[in-house]
Wavefront OBJ file of the C-alpha trace (Angstrom):
o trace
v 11.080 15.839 25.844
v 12.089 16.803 22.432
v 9.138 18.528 20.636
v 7.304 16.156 17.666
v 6.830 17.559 14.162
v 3.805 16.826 11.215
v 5.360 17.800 7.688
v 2.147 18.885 5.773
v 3.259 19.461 1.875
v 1.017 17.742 -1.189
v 4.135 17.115 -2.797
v 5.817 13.558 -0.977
v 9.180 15.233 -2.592
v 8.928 18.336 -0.295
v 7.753 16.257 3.184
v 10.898 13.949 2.202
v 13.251 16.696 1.817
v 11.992 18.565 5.443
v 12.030 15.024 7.077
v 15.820 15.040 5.728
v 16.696 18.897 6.555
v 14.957 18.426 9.945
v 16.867 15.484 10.857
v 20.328 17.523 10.049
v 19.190 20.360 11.825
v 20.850 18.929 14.986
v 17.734 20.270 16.695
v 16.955 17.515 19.102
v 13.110 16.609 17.475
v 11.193 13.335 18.170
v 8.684 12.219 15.857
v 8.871 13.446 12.646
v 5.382 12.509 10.417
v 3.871 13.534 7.616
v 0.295 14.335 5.890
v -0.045 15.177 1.867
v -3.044 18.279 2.445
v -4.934 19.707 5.857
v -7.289 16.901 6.074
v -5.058 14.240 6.750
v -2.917 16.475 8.731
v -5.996 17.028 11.416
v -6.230 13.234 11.130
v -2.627 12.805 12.788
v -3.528 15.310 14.883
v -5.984 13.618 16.642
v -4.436 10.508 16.731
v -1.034 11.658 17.988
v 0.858 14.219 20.293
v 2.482 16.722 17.831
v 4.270 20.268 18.659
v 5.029 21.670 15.726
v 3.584 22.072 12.382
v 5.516 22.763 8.961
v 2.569 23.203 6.167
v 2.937 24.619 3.054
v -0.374 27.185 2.483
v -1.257 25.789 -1.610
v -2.827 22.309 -1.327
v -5.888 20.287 -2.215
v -8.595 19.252 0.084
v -7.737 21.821 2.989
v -5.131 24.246 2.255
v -2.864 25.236 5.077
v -4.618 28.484 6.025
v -7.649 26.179 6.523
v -5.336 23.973 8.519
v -4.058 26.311 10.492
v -7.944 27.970 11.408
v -8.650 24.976 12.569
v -5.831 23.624 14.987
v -6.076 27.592 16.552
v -9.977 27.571 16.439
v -10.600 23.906 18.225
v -9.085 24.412 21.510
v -7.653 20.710 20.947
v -4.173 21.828 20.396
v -3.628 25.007 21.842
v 0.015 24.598 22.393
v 1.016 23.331 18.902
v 2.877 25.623 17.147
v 2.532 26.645 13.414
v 5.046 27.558 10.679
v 3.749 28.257 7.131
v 6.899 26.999 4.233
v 5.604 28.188 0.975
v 6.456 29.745 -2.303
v 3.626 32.173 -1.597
v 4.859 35.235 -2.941
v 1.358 37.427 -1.888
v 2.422 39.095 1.258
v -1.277 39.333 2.210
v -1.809 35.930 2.484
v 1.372 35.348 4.490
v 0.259 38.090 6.957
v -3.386 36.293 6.805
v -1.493 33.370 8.114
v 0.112 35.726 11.162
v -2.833 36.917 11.827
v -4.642 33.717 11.843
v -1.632 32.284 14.738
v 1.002 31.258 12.814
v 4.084 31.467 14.459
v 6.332 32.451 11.136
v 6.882 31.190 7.674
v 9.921 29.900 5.278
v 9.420 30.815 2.084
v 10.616 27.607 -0.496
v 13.207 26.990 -1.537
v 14.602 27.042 2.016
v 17.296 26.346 3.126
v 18.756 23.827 6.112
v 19.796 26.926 7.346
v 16.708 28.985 7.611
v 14.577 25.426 9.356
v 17.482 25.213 11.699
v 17.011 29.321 12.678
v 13.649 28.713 12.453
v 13.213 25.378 14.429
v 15.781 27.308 17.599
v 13.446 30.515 17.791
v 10.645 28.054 18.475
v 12.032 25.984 21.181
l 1 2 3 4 5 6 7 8 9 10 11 12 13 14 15 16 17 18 19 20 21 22 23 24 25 26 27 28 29 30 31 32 33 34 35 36 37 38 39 40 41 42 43 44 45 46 47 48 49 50 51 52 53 54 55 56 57 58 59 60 61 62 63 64 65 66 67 68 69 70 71 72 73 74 75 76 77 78 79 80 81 82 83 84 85 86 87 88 89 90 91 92 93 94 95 96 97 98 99 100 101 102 103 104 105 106 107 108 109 110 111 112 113 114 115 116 117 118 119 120 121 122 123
């Protein structure tokens, strides 16, 4: 069953440009949602089965290290994987996400390329 994805970006641009990059990846995916910060992200997590997360780590409400504690720390989704995209340019907050489970990062801008790399390393 091909693995569903939740875009998590505050900007609607960014989630519509990964929905796009994602579907051109010709990585078989199924469900491809989205959620503008953490909060609503946990939301769609509750409500539906979801593999793999792509959250950007700088948003409002619940940023995506918060996000990312939490889906490791409840024991609801212990299989969901997690990939930080961000312009982040602190290395100690992309190894906080590491540390914290994530299972890589992008940095923005990214390129169909790098999704597409990253996306086949993960499944």
């Amino acid at each position: 069953m091909p693995p569903n994805v939740l875009v998590v970006d505050d900007s609607a641009a960014i989630r519509k440009i990964l929905q796009r990059v994602l579907r051109q990846s010709e990585v078989p995916l199924g469900n491809i949602l989205e959620a503008g910060d953490g909060v609503q992200a946990l939301e769609v997590l509750k409500s539906q089965p979801v593999d793999l997360v792509l959250t950007d780590i700088n948003m409002p409400n619940m940023d995506g290290l918060q996000l990312l504690a939490q889906i490791k720390s409840s024991g609801q989704w212990p299989n969901v994987k997690v990939v930080m995209i961000t312009t982040e340019g602190n290395q100690a907050r992309v190894m906080e996400a590491v540390g914290l489970g994530a299972a890589g990062y992008v940095k923005k801008p990214f390129t169909a390329d790098q999704i597409k790399e990253k996306l086949l390393s993960l499944f």
